[in-house]
Chimera marker file (.cmm) of the C-alpha trace (Angstrom):
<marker_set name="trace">
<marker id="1" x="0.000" y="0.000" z="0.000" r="1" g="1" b="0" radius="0.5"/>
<marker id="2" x="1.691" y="3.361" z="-1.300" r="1" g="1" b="0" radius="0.5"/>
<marker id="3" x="-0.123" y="6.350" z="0.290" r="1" g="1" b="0" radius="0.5"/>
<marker id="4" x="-0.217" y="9.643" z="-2.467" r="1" g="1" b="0" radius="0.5"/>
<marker id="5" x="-1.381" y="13.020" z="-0.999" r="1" g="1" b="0" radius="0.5"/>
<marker id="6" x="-3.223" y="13.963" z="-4.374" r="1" g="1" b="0" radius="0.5"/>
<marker id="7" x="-4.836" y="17.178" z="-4.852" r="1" g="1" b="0" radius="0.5"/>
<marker id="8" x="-4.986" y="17.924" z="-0.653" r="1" g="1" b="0" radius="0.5"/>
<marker id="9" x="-5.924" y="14.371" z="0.094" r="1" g="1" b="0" radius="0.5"/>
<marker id="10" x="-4.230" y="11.446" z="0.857" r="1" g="1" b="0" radius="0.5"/>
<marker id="11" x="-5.083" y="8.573" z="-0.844" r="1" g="1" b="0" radius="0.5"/>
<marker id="12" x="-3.800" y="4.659" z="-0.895" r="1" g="1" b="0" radius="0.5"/>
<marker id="13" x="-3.248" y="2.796" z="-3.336" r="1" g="1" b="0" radius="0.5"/>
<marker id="14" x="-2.413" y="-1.049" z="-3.796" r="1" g="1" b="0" radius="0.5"/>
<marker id="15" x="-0.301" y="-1.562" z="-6.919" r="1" g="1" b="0" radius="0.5"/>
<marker id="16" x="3.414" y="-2.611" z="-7.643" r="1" g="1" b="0" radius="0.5"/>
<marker id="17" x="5.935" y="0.339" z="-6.744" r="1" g="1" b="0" radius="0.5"/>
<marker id="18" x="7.254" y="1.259" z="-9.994" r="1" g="1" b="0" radius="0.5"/>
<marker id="19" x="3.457" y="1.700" z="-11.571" r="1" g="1" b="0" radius="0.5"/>
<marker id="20" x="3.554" y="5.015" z="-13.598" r="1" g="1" b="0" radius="0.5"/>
<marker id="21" x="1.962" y="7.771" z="-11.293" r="1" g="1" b="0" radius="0.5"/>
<marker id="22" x="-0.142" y="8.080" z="-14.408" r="1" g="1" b="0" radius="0.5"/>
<marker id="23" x="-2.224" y="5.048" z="-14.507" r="1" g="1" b="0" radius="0.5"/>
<marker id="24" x="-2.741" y="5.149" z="-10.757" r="1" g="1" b="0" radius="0.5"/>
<marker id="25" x="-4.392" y="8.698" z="-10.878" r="1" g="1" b="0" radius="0.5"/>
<marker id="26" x="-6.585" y="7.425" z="-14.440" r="1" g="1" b="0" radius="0.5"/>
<marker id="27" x="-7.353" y="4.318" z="-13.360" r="1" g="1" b="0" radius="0.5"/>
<marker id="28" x="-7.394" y="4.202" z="-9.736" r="1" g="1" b="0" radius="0.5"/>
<marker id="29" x="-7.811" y="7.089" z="-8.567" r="1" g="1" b="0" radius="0.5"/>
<marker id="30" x="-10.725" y="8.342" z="-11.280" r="1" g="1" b="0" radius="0.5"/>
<marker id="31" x="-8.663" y="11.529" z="-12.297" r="1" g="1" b="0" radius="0.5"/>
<marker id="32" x="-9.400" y="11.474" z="-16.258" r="1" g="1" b="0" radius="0.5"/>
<marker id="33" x="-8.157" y="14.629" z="-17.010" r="1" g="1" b="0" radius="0.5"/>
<marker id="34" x="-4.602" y="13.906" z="-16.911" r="1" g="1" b="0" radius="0.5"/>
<marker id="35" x="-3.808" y="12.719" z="-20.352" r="1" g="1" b="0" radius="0.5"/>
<marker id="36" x="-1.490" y="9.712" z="-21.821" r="1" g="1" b="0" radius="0.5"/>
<marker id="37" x="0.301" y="10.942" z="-24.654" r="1" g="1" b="0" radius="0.5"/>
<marker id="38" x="3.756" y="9.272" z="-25.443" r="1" g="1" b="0" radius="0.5"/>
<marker id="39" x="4.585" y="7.491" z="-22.841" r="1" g="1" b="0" radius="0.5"/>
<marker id="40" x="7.862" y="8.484" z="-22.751" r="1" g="1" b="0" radius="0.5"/>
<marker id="41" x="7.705" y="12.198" z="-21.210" r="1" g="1" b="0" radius="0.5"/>
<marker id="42" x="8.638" y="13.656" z="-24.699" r="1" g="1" b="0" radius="0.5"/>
<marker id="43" x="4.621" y="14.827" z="-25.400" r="1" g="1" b="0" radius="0.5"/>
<marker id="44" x="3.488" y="16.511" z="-22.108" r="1" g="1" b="0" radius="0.5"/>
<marker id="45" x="0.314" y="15.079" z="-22.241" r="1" g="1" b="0" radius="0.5"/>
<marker id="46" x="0.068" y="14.081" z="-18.581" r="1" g="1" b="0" radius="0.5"/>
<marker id="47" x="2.098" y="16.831" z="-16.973" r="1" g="1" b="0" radius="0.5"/>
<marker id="48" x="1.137" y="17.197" z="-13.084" r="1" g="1" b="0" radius="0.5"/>
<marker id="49" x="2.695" y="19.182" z="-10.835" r="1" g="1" b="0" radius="0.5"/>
<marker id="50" x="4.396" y="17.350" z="-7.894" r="1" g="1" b="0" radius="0.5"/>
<marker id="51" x="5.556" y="19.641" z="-4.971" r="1" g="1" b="0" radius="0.5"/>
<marker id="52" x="4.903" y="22.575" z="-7.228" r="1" g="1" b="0" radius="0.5"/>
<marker id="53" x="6.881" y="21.550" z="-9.860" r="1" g="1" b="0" radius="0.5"/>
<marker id="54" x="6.062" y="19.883" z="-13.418" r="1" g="1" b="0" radius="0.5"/>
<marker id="55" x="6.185" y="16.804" z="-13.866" r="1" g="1" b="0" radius="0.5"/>
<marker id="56" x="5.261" y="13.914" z="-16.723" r="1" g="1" b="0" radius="0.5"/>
<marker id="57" x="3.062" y="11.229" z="-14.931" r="1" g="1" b="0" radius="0.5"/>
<marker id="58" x="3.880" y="8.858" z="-17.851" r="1" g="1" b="0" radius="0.5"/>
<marker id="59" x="7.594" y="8.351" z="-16.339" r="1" g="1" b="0" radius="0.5"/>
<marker id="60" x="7.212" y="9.029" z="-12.526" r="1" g="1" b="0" radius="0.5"/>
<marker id="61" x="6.569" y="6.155" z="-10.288" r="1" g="1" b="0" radius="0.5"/>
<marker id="62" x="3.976" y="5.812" z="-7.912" r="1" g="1" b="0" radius="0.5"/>
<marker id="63" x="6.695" y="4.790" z="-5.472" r="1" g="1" b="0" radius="0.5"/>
<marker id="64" x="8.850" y="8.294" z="-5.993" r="1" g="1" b="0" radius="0.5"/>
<marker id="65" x="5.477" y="10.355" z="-5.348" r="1" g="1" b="0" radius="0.5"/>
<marker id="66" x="4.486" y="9.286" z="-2.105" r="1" g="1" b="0" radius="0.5"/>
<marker id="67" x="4.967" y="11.953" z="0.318" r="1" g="1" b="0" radius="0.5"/>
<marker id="68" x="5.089" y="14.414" z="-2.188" r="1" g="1" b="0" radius="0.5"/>
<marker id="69" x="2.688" y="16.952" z="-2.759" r="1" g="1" b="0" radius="0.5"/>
<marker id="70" x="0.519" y="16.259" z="-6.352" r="1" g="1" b="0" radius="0.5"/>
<marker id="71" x="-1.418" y="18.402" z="-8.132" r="1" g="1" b="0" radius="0.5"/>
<marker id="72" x="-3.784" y="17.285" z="-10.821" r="1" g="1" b="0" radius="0.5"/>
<marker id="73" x="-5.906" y="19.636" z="-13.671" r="1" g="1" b="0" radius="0.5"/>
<marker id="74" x="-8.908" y="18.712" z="-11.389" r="1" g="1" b="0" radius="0.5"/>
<marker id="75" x="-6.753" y="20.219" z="-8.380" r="1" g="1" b="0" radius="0.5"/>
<marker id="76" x="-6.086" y="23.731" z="-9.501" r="1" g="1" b="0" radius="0.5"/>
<marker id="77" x="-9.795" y="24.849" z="-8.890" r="1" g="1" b="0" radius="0.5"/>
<marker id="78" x="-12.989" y="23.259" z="-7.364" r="1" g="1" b="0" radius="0.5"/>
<marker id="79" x="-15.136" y="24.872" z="-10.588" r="1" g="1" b="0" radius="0.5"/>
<marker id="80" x="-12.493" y="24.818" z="-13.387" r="1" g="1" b="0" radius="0.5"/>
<marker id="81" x="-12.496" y="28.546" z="-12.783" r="1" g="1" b="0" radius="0.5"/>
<marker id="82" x="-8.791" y="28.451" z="-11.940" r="1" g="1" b="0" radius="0.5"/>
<marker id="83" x="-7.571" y="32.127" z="-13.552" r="1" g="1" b="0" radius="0.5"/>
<marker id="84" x="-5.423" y="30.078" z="-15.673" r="1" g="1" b="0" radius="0.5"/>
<marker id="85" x="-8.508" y="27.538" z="-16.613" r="1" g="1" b="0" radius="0.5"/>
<marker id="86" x="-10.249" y="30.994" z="-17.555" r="1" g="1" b="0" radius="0.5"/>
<marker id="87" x="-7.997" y="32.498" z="-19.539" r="1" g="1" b="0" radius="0.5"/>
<marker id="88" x="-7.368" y="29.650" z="-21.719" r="1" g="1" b="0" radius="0.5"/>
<marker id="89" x="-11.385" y="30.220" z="-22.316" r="1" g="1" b="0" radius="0.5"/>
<marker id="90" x="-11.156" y="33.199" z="-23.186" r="1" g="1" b="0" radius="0.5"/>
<marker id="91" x="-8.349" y="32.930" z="-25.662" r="1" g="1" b="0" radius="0.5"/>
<marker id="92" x="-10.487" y="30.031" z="-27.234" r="1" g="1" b="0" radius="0.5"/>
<marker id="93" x="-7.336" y="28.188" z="-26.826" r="1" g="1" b="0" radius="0.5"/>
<marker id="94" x="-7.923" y="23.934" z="-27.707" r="1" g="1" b="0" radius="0.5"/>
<marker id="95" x="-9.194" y="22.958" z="-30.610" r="1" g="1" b="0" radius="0.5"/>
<marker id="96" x="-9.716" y="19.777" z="-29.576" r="1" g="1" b="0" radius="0.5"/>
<marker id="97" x="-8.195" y="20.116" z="-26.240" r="1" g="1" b="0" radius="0.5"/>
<marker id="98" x="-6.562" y="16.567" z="-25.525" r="1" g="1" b="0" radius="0.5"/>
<marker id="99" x="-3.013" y="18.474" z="-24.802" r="1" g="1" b="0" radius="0.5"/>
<marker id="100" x="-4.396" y="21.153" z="-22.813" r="1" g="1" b="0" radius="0.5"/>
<marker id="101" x="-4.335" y="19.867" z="-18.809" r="1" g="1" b="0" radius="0.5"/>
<marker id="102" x="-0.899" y="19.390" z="-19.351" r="1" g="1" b="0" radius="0.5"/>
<marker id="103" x="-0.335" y="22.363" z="-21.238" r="1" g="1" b="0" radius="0.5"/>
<marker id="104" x="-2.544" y="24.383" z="-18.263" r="1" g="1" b="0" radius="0.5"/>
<marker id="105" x="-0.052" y="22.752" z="-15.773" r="1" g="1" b="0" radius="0.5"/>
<marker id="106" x="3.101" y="23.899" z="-16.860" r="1" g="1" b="0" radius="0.5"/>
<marker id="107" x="1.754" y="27.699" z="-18.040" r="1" g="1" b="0" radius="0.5"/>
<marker id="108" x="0.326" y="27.474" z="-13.929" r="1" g="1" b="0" radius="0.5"/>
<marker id="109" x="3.764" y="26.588" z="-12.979" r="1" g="1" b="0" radius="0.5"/>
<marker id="110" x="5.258" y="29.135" z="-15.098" r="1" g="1" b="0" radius="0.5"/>
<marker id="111" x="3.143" y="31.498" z="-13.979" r="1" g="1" b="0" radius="0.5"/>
<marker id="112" x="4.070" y="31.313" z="-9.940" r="1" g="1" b="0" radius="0.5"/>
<marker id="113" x="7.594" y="31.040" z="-11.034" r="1" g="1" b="0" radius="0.5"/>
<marker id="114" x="7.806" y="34.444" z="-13.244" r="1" g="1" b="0" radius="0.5"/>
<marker id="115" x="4.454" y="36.003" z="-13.018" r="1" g="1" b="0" radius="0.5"/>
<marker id="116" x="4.852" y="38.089" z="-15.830" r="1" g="1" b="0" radius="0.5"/>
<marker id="117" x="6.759" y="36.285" z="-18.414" r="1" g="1" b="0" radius="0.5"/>
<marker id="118" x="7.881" y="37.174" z="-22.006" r="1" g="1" b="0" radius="0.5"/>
<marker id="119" x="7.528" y="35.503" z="-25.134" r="1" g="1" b="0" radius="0.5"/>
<marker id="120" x="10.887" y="33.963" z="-24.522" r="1" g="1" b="0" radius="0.5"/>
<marker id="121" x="10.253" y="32.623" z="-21.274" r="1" g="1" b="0" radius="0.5"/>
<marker id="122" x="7.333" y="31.245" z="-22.396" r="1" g="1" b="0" radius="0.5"/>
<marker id="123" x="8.634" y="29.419" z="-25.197" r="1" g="1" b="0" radius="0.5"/>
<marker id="124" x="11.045" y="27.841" z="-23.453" r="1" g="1" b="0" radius="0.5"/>
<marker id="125" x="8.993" y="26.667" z="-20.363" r="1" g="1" b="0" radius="0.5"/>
<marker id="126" x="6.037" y="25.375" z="-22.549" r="1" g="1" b="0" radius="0.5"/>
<marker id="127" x="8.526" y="23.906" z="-25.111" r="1" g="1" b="0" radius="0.5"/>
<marker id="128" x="7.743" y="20.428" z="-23.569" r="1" g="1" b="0" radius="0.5"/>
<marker id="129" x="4.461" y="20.342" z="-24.586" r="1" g="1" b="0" radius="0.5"/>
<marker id="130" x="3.279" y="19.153" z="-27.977" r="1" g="1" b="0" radius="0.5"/>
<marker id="131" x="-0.117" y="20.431" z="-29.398" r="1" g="1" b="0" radius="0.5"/>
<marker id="132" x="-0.985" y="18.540" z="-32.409" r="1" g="1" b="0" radius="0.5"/>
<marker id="133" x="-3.206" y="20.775" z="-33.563" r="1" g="1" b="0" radius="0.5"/>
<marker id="134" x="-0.627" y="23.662" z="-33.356" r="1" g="1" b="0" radius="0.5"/>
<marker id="135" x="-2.763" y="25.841" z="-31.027" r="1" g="1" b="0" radius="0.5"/>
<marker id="136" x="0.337" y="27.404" z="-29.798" r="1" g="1" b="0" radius="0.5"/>
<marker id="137" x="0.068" y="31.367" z="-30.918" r="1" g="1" b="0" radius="0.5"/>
<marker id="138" x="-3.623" y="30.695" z="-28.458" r="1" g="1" b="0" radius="0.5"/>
<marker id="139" x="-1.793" y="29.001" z="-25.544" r="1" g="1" b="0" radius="0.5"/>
<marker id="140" x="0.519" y="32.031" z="-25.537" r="1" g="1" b="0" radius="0.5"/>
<marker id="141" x="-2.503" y="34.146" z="-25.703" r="1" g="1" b="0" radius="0.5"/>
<marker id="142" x="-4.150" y="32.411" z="-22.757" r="1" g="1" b="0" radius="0.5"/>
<marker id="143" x="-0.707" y="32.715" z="-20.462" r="1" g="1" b="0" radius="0.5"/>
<marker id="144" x="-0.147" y="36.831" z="-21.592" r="1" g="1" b="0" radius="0.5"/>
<marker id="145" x="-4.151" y="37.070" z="-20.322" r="1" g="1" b="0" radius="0.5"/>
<marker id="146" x="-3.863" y="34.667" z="-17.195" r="1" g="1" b="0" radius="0.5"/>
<marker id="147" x="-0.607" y="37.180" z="-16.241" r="1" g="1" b="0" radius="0.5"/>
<marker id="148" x="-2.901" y="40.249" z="-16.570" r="1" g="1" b="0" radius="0.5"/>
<marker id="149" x="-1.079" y="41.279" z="-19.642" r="1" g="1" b="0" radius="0.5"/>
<marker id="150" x="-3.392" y="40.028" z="-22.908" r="1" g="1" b="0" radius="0.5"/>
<marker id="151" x="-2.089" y="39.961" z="-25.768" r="1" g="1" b="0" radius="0.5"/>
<marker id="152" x="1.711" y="41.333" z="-24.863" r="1" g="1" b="0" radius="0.5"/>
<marker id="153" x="4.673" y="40.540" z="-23.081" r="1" g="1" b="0" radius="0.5"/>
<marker id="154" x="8.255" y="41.706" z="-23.984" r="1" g="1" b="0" radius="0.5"/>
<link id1="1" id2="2" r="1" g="1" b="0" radius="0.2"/>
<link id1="2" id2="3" r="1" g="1" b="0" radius="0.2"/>
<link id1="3" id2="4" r="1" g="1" b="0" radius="0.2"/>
<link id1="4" id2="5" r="1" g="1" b="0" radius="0.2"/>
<link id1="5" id2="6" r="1" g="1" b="0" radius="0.2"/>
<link id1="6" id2="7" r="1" g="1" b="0" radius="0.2"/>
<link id1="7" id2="8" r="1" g="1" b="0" radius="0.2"/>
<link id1="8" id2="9" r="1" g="1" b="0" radius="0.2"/>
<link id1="9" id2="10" r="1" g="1" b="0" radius="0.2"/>
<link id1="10" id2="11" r="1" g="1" b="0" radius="0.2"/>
<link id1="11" id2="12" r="1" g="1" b="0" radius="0.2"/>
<link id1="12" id2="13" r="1" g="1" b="0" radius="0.2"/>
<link id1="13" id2="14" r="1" g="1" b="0" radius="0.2"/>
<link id1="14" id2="15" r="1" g="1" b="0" radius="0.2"/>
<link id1="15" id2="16" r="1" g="1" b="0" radius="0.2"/>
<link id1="16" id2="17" r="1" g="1" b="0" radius="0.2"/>
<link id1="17" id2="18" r="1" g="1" b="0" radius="0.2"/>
<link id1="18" id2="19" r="1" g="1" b="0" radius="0.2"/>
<link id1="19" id2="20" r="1" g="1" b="0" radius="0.2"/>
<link id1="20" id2="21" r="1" g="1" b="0" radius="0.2"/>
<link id1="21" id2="22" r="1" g="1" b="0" radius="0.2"/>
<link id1="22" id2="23" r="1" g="1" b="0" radius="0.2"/>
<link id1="23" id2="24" r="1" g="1" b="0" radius="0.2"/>
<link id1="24" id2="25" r="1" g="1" b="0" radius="0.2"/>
<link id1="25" id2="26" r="1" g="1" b="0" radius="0.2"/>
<link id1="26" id2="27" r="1" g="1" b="0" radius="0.2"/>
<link id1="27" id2="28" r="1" g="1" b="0" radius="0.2"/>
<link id1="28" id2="29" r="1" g="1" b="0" radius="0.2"/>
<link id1="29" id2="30" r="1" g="1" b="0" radius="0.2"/>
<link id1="30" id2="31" r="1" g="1" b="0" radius="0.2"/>
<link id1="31" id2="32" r="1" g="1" b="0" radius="0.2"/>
<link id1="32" id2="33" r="1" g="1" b="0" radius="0.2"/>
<link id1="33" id2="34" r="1" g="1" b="0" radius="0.2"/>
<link id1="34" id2="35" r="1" g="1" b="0" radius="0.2"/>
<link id1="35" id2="36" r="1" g="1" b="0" radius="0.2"/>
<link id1="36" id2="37" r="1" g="1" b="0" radius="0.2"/>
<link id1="37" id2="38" r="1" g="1" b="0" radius="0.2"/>
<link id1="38" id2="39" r="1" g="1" b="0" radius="0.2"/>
<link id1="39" id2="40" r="1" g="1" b="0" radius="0.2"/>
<link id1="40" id2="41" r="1" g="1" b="0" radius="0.2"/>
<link id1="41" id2="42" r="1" g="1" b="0" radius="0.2"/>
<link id1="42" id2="43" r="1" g="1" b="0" radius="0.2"/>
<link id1="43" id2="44" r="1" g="1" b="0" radius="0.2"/>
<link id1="44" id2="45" r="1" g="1" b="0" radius="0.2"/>
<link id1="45" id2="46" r="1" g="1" b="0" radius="0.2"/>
<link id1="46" id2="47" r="1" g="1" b="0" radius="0.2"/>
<link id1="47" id2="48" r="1" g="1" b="0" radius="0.2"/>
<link id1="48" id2="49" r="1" g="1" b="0" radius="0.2"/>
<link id1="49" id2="50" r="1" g="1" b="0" radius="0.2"/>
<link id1="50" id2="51" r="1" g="1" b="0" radius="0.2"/>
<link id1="51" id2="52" r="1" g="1" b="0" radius="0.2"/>
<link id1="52" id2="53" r="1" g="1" b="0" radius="0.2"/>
<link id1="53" id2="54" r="1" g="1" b="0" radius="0.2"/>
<link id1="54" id2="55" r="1" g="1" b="0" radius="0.2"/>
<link id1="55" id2="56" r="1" g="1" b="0" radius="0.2"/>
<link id1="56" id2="57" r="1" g="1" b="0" radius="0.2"/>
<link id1="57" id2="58" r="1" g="1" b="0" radius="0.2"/>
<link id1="58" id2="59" r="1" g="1" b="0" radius="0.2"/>
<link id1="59" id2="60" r="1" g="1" b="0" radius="0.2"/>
<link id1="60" id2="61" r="1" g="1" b="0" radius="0.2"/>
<link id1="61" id2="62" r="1" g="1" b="0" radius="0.2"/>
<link id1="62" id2="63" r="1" g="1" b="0" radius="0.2"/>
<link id1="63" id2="64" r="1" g="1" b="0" radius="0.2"/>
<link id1="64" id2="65" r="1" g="1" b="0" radius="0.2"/>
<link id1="65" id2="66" r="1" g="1" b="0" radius="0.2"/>
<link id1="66" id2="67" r="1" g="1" b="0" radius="0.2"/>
<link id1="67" id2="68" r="1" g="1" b="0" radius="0.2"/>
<link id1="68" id2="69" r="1" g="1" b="0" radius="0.2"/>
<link id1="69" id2="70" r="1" g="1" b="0" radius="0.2"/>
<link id1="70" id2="71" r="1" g="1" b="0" radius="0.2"/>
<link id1="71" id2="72" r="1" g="1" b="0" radius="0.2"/>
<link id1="72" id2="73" r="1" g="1" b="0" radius="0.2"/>
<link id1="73" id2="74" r="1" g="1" b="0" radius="0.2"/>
<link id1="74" id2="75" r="1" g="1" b="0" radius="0.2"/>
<link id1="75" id2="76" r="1" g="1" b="0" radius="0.2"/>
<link id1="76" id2="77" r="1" g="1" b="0" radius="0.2"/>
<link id1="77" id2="78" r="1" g="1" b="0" radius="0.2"/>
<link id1="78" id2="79" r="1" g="1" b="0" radius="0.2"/>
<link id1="79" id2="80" r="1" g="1" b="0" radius="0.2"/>
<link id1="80" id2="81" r="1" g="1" b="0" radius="0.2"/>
<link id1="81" id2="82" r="1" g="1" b="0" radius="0.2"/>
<link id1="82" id2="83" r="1" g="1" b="0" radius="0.2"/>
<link id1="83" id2="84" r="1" g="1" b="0" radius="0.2"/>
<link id1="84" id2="85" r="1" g="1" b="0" radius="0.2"/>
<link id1="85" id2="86" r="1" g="1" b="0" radius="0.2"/>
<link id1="86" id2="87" r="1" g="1" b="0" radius="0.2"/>
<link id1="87" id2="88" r="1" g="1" b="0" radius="0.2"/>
<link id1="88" id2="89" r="1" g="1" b="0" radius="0.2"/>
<link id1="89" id2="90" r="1" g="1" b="0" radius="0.2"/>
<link id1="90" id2="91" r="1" g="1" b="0" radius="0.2"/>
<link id1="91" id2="92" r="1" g="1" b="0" radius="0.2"/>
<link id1="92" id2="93" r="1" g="1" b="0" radius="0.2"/>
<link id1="93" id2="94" r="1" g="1" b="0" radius="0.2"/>
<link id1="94" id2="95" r="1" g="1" b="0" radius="0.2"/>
<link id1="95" id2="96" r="1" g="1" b="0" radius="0.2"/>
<link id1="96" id2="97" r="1" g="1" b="0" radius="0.2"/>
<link id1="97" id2="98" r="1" g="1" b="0" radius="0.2"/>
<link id1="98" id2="99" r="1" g="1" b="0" radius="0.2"/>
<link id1="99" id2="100" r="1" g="1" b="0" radius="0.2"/>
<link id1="100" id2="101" r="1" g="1" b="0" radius="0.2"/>
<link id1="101" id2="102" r="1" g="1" b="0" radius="0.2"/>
<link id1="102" id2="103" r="1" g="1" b="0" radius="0.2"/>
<link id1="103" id2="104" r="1" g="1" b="0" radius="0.2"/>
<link id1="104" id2="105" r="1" g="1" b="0" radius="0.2"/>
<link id1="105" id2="106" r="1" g="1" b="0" radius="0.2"/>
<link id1="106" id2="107" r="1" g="1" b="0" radius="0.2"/>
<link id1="107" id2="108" r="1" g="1" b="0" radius="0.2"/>
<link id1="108" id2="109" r="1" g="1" b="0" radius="0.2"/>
<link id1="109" id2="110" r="1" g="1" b="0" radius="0.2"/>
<link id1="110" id2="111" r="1" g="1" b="0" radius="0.2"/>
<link id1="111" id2="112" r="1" g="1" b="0" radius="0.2"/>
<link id1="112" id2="113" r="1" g="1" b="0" radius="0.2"/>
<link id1="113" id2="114" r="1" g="1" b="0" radius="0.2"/>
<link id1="114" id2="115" r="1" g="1" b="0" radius="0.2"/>
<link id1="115" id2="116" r="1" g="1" b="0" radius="0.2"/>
<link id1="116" id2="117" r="1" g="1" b="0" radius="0.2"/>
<link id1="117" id2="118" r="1" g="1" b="0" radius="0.2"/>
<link id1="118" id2="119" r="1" g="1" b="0" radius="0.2"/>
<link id1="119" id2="120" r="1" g="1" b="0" radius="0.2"/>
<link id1="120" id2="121" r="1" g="1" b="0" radius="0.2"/>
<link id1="121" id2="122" r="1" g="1" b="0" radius="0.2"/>
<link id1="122" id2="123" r="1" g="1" b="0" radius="0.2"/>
<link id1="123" id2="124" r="1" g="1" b="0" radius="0.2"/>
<link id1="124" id2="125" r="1" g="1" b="0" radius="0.2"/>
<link id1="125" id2="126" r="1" g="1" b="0" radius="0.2"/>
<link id1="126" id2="127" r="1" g="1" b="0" radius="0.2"/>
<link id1="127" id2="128" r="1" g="1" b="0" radius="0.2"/>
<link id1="128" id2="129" r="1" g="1" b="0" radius="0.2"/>
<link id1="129" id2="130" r="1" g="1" b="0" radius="0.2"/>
<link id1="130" id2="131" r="1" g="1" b="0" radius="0.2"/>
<link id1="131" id2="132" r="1" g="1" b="0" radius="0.2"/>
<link id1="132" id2="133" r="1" g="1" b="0" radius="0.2"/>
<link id1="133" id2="134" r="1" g="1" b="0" radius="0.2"/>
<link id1="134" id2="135" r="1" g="1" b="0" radius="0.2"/>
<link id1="135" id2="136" r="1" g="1" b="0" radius="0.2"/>
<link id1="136" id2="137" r="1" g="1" b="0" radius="0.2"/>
<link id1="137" id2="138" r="1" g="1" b="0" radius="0.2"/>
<link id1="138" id2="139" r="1" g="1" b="0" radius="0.2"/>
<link id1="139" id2="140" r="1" g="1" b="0" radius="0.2"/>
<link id1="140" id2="141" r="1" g="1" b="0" radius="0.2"/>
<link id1="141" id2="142" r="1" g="1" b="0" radius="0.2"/>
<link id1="142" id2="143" r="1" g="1" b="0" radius="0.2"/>
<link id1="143" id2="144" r="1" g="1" b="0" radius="0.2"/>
<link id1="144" id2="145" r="1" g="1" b="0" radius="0.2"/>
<link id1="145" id2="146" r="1" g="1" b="0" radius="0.2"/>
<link id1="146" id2="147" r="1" g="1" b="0" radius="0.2"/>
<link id1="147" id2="148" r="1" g="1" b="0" radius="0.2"/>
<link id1="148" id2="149" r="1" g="1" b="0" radius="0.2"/>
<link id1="149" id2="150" r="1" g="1" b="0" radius="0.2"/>
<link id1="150" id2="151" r="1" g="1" b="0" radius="0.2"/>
<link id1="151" id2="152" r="1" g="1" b="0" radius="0.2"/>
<link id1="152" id2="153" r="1" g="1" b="0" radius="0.2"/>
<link id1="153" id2="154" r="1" g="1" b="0" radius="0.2"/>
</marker_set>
């Protein structure tokens, strides 16, 4: 029994140790909204933050997040009206939104690291995550709004 503190509450779980923390939030845990993408951390589909920082679910084992702080997509806000979550509605940013809760996660984690970032720092910080439908000039949209700053940024 592995005990995960997920989202403010702990939670067991009964599975082998080196599980990906991935499948035990999906299919254990009920926490769709993180994503699998690649499998292999290249994608980051099912980015989560774990003690504040991002991290893909695919390639972290259940065993290496207990007793660590993790936050899900369904974790940043009890409605879904995280100001992050908002901004990436108001920037009409998915188009068919499989990529985005991992994509929300690391702009959320770039965001309390440089609160107003530029287009540089953004780049480089979301340059782990792949949108297949190439949404990206929306996502930076969404992260200039969320930082109070629509539509600009140095």
């Amino acid at each position: 029994m592995i005990t995960l503190l997920v989202n403010g509450r702990r939670r067991t779980v009964d599975v082998d140790p080196s599980m990906p923390l991935l499948w035990a939030l999906r299919d254990l845990l009920g926490l769709k909204g993180t994503k699998y993408g690649c499998g292999e951390g290249l994608c980051g589909t099912c980015t989560i933050h774990m003690d504040g920082v991002p991290v893909r679910s695919c390639l972290t084992t259940v065993e290496s997040a207990s007793g660590k702080a993790i936050t899900t997509i369904e974790g940043l806000s009890e409605d879904g009206y995280h100001p992050v979550q908002q901004a990436w509605i108001e920037a009409n940013a998915p188009q068919c939104g499989y990529c985005h809760p991992g994509q929300i996660m690391s702009a959320v984690a770039l965001l309390e690291r440089t609160p107003k970032p530029t287009a540089e720092e953004i780049d480089v910080a979301m340059a782990g995550n792949l949108c297949r439908c190439g949404s990206y000039l929306r996502i930076r949209e969404a992260i200039y709004r969320a930082a109070g700053s629509e539509g600009g940024g140095s």
